[in-house]
N, C-alpha and C positions, 0 to 999 in steps of 0.2 A: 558540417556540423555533426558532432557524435549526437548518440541516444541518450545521454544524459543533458545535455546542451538544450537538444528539440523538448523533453520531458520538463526540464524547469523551464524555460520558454513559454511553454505551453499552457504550466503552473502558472506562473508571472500575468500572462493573459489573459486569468483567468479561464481557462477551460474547467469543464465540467467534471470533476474529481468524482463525481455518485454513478456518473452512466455507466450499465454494467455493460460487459463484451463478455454472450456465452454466459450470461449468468451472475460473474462476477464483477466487483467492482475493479479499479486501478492495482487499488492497492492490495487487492487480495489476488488480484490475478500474477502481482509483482512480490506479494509472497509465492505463491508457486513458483516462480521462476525462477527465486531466491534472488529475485535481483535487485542485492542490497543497495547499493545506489540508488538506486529510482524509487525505495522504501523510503529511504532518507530524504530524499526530494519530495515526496507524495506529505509525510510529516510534517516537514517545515511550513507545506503553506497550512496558511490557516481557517482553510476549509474543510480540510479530510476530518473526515469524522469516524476515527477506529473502528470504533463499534459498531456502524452500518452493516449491516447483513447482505449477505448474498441472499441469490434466491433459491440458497440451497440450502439455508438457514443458519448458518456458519458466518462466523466473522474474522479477522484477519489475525489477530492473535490463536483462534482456535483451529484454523487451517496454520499455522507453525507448529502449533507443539502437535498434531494430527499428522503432519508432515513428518515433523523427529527434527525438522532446523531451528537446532537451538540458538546460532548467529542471530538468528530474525528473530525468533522468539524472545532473547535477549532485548533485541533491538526496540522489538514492538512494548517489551518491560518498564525502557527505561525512559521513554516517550511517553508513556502511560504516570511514571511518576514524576514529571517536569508539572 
């Protein structure tokens, strides 16, 4: 099983979308990573909650465009107007 497979799996399960590692949460730690897939996966369920803060006071859309990745930044745009 690839890492997008185990990640929505994991989703579907129900795992804990809020718990931070290092600080941040999932999906802000998978804005870093830029790793669009698992952005996309984190989105769909409908638990994540964009705006959740890190505990560095930043949230996942503000760590992209604070990044410069406009793909994610995009991405987290047009999630935001569904």
């Amino acid at each position: 099983m690839q890492l997008p497979q185990v990640l929505r799996k994991l989703v579907d399960l129900g795992a804990n979308v809020y718990r931070k590692a290092e600080g941040s949460t999932l999906l802000c730690r998978a804005v870093t990573l830029r790793y669009v897939e698992g952005i996309k996966i984190l989105l769909e369920s409908p638990t994540t909650q964009m705006g959740l803060l890190s505990s560095r006071g930043g949230h996942a859309l503000t760590l992209a465009r604070r990044l410069g990745y406009k793909e994610v930044e995009r991405l987290l745009i047009s999630y935001l107007e569904i």
